[in-house]
KEBAKE-971315 format. One record per atom (N, C-alpha, C, O, CB): residue in one letter; x, y negated, z negated. Coordinates in steps of 0.05 Angstrom, whole numbers, plus 5000, padded with zeros to 4 digits. Glycine has a CB too. Example, Ala and Ser with C-alpha at 12.3 -4.5 7.8 and 13.67 -1.06 7.14 Angstrom:
BEGIN
a526451144844 a524650904844 a526450664844 a528550664831 a522650894819 s525750454858 s527350214857 s525849994843 s526849774839 s528250124886 
END
This chain:
BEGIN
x501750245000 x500050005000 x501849755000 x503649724984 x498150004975 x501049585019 x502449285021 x501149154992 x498849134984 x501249065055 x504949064977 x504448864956 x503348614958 x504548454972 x506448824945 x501048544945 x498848304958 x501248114939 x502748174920 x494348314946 x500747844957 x502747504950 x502047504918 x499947624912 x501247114970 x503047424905 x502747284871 x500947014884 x502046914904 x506847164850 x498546894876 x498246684876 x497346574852 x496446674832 x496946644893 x498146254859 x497846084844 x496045864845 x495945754866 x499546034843 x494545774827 x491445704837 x492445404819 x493745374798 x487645964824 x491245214839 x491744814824 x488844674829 x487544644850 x494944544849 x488644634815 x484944554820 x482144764815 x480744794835 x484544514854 x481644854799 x479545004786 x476944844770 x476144814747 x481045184765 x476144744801 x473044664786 x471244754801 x471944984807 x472144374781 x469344694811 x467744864820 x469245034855 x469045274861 x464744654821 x470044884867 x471545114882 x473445234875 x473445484874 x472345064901 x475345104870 x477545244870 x477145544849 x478245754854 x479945044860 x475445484826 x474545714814 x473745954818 x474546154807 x473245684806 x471845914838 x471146074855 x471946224877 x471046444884 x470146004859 x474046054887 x475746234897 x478346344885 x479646504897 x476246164917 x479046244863 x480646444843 x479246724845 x480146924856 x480646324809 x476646694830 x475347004824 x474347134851 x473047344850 x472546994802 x474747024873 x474447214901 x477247234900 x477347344878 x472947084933 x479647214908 x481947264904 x483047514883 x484047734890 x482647044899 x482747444863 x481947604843 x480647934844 x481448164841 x480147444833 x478547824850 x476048134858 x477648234893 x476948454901 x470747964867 x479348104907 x479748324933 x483648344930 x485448324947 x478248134974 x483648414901 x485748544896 x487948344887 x489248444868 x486448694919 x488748084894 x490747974891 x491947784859 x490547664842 x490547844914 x493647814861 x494947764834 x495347444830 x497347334838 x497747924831 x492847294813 x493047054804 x495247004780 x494146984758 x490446984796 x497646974778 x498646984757 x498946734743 x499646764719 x500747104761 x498546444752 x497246164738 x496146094748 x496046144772 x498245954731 x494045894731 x492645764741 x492945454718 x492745434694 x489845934744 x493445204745 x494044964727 x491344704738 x490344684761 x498044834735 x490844564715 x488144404720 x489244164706 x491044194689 x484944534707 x488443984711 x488643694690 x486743814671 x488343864653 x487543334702 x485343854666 x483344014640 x484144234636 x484144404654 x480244074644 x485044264614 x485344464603 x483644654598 x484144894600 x486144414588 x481344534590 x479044764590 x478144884608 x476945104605 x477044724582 x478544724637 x478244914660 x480945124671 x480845334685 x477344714686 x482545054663 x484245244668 x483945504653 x483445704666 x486745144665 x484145524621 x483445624603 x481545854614 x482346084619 x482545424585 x478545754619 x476845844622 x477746134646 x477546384644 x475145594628 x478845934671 x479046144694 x480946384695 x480646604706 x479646004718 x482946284679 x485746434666 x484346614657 x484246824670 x487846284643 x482746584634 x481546854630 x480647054647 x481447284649 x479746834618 x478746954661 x477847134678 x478947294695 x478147524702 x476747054688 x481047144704 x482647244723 x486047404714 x487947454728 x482846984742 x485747444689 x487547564675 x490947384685 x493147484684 x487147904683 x490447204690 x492346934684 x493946744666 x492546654647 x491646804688 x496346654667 x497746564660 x496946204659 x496946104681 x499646694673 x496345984633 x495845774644 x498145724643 x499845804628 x494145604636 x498445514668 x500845334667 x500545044658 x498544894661 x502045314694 x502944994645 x502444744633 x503144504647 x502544274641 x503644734610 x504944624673 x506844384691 x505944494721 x505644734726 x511044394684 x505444244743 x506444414765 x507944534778 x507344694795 x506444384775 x510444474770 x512844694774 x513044984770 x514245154782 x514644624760 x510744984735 x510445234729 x509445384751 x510645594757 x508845254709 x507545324764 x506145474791 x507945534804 x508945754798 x504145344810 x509345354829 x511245484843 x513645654829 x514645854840 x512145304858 x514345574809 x516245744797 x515346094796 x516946284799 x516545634768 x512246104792 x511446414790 x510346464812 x510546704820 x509446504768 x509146304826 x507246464847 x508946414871 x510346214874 x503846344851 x508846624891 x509146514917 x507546484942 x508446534964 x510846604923 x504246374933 x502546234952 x501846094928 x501946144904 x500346404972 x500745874943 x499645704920 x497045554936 x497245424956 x502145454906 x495345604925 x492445494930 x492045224918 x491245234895 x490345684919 x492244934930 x491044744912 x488144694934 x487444754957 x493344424903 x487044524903 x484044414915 x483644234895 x482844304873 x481244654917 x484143914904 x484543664882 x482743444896 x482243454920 x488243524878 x482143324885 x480143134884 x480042944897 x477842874905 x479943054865 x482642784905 x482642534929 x486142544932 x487642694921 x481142154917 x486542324952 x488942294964 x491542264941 x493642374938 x488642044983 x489942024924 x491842074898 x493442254885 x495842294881 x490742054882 x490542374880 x492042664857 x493142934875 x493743164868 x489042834832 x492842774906 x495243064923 x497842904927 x499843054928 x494243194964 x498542614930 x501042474926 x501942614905 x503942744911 x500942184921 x501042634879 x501842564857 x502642954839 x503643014817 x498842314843 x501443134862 x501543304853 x504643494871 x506243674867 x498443384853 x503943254897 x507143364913 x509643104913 x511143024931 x506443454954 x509243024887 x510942784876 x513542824885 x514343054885 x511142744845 x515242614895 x517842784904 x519942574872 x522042444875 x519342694953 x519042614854 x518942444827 x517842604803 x515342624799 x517042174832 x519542714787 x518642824766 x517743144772 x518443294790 x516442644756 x515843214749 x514943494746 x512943504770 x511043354772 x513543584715 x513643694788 x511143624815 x510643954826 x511844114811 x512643364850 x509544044842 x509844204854 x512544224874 x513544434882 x507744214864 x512944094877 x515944074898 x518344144881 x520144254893 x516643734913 x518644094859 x520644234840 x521744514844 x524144534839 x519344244816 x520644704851 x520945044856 x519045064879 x517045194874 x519945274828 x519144964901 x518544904926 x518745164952 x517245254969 x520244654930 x522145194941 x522745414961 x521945684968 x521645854951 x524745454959 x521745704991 x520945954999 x517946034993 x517046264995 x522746124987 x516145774985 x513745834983 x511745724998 x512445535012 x513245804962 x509745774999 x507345745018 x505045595000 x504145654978 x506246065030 x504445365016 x502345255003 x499845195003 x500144974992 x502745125000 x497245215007 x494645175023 x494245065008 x494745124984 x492745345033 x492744775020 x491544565011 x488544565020 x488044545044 x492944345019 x487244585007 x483944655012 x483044425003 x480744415011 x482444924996 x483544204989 x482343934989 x480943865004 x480944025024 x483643764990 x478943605006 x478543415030 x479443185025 x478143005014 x476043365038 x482043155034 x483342875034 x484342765066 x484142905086 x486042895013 x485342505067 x485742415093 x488242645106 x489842805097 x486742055092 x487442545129 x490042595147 x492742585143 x494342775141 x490042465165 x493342325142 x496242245130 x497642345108 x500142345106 x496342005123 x495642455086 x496942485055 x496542825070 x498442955059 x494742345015 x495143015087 x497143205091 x498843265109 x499643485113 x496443355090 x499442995122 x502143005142 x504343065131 x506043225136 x502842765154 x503942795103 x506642695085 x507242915068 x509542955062 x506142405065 x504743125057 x505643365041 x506943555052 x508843685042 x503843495030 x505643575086 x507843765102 x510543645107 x512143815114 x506943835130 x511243465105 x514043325110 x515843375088 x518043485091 x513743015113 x514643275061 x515343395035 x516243665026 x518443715016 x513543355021 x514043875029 x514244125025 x516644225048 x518244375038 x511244255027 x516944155076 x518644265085 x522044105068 x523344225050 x517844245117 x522543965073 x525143805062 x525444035038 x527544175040 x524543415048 x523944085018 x524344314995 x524444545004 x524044714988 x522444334974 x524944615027 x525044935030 x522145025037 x522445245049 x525945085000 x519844975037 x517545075034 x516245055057 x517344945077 x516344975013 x513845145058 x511345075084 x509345005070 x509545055046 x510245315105 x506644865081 x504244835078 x502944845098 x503944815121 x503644675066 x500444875093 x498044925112 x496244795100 x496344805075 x497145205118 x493544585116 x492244435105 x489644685111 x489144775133 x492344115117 x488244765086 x485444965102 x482944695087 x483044555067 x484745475083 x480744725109 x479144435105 x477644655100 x478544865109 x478244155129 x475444655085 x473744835086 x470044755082 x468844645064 x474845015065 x469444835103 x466244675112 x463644905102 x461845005116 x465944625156 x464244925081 x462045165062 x462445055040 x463444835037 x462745525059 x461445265018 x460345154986 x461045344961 x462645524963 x456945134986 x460245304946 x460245414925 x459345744929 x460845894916 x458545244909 x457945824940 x457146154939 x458146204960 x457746444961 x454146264938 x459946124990 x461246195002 x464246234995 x465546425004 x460646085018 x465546024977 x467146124960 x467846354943 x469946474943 x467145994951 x465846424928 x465446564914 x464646904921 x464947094905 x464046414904 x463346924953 x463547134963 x465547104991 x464747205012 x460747224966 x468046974991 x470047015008 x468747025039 x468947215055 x471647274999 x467346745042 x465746735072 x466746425072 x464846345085 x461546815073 x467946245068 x469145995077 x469445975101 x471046135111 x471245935067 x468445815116 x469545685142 x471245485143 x470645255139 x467645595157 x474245605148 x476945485142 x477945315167 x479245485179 x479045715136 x478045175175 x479045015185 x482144895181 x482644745162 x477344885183 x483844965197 x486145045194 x488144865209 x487844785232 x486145315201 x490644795189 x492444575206 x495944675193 x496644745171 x491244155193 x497244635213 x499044685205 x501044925221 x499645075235 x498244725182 x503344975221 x504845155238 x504045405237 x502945505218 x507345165232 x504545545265 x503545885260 x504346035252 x503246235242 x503046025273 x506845965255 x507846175240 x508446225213 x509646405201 x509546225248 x506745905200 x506246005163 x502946095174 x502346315166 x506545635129 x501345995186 x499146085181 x498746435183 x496946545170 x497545945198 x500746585200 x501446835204 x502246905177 x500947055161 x503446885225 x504046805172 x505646805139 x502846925119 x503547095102 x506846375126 x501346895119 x499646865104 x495646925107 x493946905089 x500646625100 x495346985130 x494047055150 x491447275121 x489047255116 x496647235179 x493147425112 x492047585093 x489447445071 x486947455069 x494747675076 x491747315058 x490347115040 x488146875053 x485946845045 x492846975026 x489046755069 x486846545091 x483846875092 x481946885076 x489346445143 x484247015106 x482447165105 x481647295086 x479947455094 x482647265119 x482147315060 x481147375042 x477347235021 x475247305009 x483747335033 x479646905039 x478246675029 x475646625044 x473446585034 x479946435031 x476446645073 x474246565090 x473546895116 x474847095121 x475646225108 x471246815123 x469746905139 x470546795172 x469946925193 x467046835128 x471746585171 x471946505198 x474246275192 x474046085176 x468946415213 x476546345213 x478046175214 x478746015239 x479346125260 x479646275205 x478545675235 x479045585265 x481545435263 x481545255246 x476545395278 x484145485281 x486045355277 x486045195297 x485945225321 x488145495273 x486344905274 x485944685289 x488444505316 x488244415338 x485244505264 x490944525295 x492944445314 x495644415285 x496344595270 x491744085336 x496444185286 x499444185269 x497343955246 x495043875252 x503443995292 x498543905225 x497743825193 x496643595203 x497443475222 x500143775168 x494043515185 x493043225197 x490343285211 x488443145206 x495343065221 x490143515229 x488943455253 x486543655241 x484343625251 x490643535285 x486843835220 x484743965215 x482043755191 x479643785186 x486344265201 x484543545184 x483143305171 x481543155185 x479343075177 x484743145161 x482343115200 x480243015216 x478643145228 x476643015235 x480942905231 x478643365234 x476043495239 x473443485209 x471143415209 x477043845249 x475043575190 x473643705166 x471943315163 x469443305162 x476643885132 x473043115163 x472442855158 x469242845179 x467142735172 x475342645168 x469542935196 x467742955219 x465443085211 x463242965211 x468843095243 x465743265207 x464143485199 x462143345178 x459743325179 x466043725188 x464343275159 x462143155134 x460642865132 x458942795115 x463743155107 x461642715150 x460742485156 x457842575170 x455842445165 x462842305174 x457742765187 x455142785210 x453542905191 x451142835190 x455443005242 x454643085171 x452243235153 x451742995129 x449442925122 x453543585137 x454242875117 x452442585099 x450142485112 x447742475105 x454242285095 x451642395141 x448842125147 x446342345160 x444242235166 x450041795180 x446742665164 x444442755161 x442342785138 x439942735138 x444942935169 x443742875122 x442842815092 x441442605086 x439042625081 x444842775075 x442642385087 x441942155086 x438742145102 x436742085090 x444341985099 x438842205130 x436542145146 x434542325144 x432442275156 x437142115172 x434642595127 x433342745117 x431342655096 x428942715094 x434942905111 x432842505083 x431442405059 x429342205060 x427242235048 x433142295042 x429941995075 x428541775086 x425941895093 x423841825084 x429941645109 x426442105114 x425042205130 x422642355111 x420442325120 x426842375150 x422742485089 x421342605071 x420442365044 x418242385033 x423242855061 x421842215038 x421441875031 x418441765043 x416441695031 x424141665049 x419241795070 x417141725082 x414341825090 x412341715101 x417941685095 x414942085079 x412942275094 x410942215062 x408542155061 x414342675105 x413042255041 x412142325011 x409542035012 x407242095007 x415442294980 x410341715021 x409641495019 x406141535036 x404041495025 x412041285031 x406641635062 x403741685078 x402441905058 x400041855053 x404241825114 x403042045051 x401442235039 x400542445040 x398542555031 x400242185036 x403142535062 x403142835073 x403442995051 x403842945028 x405442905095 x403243245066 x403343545046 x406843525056 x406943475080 x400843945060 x409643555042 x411743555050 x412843835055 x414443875073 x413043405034 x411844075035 x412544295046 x410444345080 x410644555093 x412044535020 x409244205086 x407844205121 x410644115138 x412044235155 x404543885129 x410843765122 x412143735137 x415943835141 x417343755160 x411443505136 x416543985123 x419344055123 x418444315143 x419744335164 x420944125090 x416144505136 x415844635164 x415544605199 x416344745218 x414344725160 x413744325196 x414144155219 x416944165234 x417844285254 x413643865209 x418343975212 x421243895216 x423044195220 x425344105223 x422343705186 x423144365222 x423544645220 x423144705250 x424944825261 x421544805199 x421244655262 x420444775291 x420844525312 x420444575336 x416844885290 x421644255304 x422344095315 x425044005326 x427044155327 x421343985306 x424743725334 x427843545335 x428743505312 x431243475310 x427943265348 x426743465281 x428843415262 x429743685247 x430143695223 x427743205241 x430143895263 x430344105250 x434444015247 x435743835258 x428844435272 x435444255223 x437844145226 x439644395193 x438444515176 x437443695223 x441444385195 x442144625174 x441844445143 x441744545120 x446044765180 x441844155151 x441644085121 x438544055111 x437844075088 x443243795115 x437444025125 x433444195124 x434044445115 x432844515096 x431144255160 x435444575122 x436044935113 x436644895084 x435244995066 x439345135130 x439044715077 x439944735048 x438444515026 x438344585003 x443244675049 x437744335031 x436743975023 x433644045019 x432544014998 x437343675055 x432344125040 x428743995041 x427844055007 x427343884990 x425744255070 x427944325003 x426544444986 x428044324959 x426844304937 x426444754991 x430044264962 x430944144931 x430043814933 x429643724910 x434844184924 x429743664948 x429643434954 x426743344946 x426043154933 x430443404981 x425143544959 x422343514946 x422243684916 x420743584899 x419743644969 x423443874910 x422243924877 x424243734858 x424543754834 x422444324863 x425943494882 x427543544851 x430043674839 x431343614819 x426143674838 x430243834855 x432844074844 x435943914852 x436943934875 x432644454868 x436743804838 x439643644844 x442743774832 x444943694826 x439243324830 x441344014832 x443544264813 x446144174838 x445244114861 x442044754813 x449144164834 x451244104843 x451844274855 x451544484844 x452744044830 x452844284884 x453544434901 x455844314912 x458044404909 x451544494917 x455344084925 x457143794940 x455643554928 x453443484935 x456843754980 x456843444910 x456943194896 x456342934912 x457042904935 x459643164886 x455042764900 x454342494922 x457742334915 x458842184931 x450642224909 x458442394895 x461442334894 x463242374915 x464742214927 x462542454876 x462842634915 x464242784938 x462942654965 x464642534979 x463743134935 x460942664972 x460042584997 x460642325004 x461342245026 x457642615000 x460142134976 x461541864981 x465341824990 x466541655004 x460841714951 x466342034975 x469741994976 x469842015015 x470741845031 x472142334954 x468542305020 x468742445046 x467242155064 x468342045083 x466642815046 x465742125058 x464341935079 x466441655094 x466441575117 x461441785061 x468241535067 x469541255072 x472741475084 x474541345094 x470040985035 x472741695082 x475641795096 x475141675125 x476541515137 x476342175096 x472041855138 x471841885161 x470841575174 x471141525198 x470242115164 x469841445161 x469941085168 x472540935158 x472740695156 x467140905149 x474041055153 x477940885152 x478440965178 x478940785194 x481141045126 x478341235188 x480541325210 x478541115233 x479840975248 x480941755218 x475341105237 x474040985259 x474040705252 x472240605265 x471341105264 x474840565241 x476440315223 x479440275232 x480240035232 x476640385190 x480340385236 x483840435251 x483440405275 x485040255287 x485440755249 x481140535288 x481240605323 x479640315330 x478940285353 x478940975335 x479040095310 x477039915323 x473940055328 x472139985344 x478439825351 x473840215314 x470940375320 x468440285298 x468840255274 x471440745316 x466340265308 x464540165298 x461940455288 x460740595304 x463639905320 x461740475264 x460040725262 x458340705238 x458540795215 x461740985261 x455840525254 x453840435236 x452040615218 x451440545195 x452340285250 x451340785227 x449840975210 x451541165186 x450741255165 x448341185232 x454941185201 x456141355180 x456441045152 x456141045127 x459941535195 x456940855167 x458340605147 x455140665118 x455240725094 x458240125172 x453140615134 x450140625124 x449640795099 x448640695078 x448340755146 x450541085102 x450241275090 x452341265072 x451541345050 x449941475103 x455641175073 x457541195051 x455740915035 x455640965011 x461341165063 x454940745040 x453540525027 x451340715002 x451340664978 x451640315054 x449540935017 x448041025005 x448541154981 x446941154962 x447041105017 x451841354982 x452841484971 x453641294949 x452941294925 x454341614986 x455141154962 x456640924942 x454340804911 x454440854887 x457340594966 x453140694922 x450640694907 x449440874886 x448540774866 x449040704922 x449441104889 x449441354873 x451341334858 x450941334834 x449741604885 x453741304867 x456341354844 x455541124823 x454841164800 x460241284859 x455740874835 x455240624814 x452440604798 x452240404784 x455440344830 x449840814800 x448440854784 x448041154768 x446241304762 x446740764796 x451141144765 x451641374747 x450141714752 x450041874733 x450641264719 x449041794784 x448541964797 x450742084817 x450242194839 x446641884806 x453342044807 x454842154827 x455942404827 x457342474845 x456542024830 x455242604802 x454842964806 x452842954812 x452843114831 x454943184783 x450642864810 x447942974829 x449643174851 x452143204853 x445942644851 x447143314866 x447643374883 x447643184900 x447142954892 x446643534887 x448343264935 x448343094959 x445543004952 x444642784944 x449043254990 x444243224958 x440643194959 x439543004941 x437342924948 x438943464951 x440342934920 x439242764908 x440042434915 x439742244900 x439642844883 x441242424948 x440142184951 x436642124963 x435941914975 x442142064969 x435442284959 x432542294964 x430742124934 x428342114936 x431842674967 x431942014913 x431541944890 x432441594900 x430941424890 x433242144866 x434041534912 x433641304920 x431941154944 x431740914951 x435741284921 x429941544960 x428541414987 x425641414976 x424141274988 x429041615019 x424841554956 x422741684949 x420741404938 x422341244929 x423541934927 x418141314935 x417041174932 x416341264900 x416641084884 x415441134953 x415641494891 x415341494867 x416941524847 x416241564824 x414141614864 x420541504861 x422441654845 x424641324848 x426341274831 x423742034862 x424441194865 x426941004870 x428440974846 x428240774833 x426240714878 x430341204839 x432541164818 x432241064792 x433841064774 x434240994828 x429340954791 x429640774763 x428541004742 x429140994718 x427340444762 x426841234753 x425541334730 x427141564717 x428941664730 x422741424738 x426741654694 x428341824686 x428842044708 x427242084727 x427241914661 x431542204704 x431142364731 x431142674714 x432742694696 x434142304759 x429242934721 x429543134709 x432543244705 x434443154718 x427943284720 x432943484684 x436043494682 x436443694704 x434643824715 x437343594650 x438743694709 x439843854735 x438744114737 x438344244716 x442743884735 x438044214763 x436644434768 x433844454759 x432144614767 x437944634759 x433644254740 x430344374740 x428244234758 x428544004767 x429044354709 x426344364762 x424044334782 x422144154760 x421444214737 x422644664794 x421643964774 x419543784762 x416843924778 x414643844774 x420043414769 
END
């Protein structure tokens, strides 16, 4: 039997967690796991019969793949610091996948970094969720040289169900930026759209079936309608998250002189959420700012439950 990679897991919150324990469950050896919270590390360490680390160095020092999944451009500067205790410290000879959604540039500059130390990375964007994580079906979207993505080919497929390799570091960022900008400002127009329906005084489970057999049919009607109307704002993708993802993909069309009114529209909408203290909501709960009986002001039920 081929000895499966040691990995090392940096970011354990709701994804990266999850794919610790799919990693985990199809054989492979998590031997740390490091978090700015301790209690999330703690937590997953257990599960996964893991080592916490207290430093990033600790990771590359033990593992030789390393899985991060961090929060914005910042805390991936700051985690491939070429300054202090970083991941780049024990760098060599290791492999890195970055499953974040951060810009382009910050994973150019990590591939530039990681190589100078001896190392490779690969940026994997990944355009699924929480229970695709968790049962090793991610749609990975893939950047970076082939012959680390070969390197490693095992583990990428462990994670995901489908892999699309995009081109060299950077370029899978911009796709993944794409991706989530068209599904925000779908989101977004989903809501309105049931906002509006809720205001006339339709039956809305009619009209989400309507919308189902029509032009507004669409995969975020598949995931959104039914929580949007009961209510259900249980966390899947964060309006946080949708807000960070939304202003990536209006910087780069901001660079090009590009004008992109409906995405600008919808990071506005998102934004808004964050600054009224709804920014774990789910995505779907920007329907609480379209809704005539709900416009944000009234108490909002607690997460997941059905009003």
């Amino acid at each position: 039997m081929v000895n499966k990679a040691r990995i090392g897991m940096v970011g354990v919150g709701r994804m990266g967690s999850n794919m610790a324990l799919r990693l985990h469950d199809v054989g492979y050896p998590i031997v740390c796991v490091f978090d700015v919270r301790q209690e999330a590390s703690s937590c997953v360490a257990s599960l996964v019969n893991a080592e916490v680390a207290q430093t990033p160095s600790q990771v590359s020092q033990m593992a030789e793949v390393i899985v991060t999944v961090v929060g914005n451009d910042q805390d991936m500067d700051l985690l491939f610091s070429e300054t202090g205790d970083s991941l780049l410290s024990k760098a060599e000879g290791r492999v890195f996948i970055n499953c974040a959604t951060v810009s382009p540039d910050i994973h150019r500059e990590v591939a530039r970094r990681v190589q100078l130390h001896g190392g490779a990375s690969l940026e994997a964007s990944m355009a699924s969720s929480i229970t695709q994580a968790r049962e090793g079906t991610l749609y990975l979207m893939i950047g970076g040289e082939s012959d680390t993505v070969e390197r490693v080919r095992p583990v990428l497929e462990a994670m995901g169900s489908s892999l699309r390799i995009v081109g060299p570091s950077g370029e899978a960022a911009k796709l993944k930026a794409l991706v989530n900008m068209v599904m925000n400002v779908n989101t977004a127009g989903l809501a309105e759209g049931l906002g509006l329906a809720e205001a006339l005084g339709l039956d809305l489970s009619m009209v989400r079936e309507v919308f189902a057999q029509t032009g507004a049919a669409s995969r975020v009607l598949e995931t959104d309608g039914a929580d949007m109307q009961n209510r259900d704002h249980e966390v899947y993708f964060s309006a946080a998250h949708a807000a960070k993802d939304s202003h990536i993909a209006t910087a780069l069309a901001a660079n090009l002189g590009l004008n992109l009114p409906l995405a600008e529209a919808a990071a506005g909408q998102y934004d808004r959420m964050v600054s009224m203290g709804l920014g774990e909501l789910d995505k779907s709960g920007i329907s609480e700012l379209t809704f005539l009986s709900r416009r944000a002001q009234d108490s909002l039920p607690e997460k997941g439950a059905h009003s």
